[in-house]
N, C-alpha and C positions, 0 to 999 in steps of 0.2 A: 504494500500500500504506500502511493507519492505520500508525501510531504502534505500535500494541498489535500488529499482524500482527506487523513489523519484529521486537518485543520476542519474540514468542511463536516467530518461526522461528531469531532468535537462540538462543533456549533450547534448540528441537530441535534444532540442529545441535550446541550442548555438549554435551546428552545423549548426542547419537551417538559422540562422540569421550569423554568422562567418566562417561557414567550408571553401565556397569553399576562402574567402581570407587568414585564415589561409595556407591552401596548396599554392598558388601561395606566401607565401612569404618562406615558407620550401625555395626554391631556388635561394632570391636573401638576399643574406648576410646583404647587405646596408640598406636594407630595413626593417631586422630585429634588424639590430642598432638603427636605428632609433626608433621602435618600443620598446626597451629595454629602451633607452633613456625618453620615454614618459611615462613610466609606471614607472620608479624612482623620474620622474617629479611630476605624479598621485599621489604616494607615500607620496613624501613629500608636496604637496597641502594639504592632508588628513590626513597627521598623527596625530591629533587629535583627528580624528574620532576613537572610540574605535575597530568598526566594521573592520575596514582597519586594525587595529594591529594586527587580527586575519591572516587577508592575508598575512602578510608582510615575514614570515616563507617560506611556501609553495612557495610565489612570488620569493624572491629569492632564492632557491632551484633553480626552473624553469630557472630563468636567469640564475644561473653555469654552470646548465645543457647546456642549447642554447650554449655558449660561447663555453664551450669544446666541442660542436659538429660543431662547426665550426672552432674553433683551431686546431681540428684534435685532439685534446689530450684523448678524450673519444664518438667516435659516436653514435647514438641512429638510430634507426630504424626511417623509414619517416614515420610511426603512431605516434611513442611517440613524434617525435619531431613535428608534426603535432596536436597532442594533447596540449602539450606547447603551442604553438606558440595561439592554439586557445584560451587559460585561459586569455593571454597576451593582447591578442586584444577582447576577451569581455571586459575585466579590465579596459583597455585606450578608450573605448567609450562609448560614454552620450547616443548612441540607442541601448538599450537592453531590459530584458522580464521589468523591475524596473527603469524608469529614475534616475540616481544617482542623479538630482538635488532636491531627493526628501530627502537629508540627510542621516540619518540611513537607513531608509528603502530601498532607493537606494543602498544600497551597499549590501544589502539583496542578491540579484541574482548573487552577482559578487562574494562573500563569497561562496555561495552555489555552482555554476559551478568552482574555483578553487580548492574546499576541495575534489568537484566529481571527477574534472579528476586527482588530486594527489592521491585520494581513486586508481582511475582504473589505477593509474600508479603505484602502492606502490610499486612492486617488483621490478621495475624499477629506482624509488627513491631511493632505500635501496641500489640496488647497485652502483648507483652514489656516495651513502653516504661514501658506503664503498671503492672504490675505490679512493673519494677524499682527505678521510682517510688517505692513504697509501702513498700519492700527497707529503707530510710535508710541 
């Protein structure tokens, strides 16, 4: 199995356990603060963990992104931000394919489902990059 299968079956299996509450928070703001809120919280519980430095890039990228699509300052379509929102909320909880109370290895699946959907968002990434660029 590619690289990119691995990435793409990783993603369908977080869909199955995250998708449809991802999509019901795409539309309520508040609820995605909060959500942001807990995964900075996550962040700093774990920065320790060598595993978690790996995320912490990608993570917040994702968070910019969110923010400007609801400050109006730069929208994303309701896949990518749909995408986002699902990396977000694998990240912030303990039932996923790896219990994270299981340390390293725990963070295993949540490393792996952020890197996949930043992989299947790159071209999307890039232009966030660049447009944030331009921000000063």
């Amino acid at each position: 199995m590619s690289l990119k299968d691995k990435a793409n079956e990783t993603l369908a299996r977080a869909k199955v356990l995250f998708g449809k509450q991802a999509e019901n928070l795409a539309e309520q703001e508040e609820k995605v603060k909060e959500l942001v809120a807990g995964v900075k919280n996550r962040l700093v519980e774990a920065e320790d963990n060598s595993r978690v430095k790996k995320l912490v890039e990608p993570i917040t990228v994702f968070i910019r992104m969110i923010k400007a699509h609801f400050n109006g300052t730069h929208k994303l379509s309701m896949s990518t931000l749909g995408l986002l929102l699902l990396g977000l909320v694998y990240f912030v909880s303990p039932i996923d394919m790896i219990p994270d109370f299981l340390g390293v290895f725990g963070f295993a699946d949540d490393l792996s489902v952020i890197l996949a959907i930043y992989a299947k968002l790159k071209d999307e990434v890039s232009d966030f990059l660049d447009w944030e660029r331009t921000q000063g």
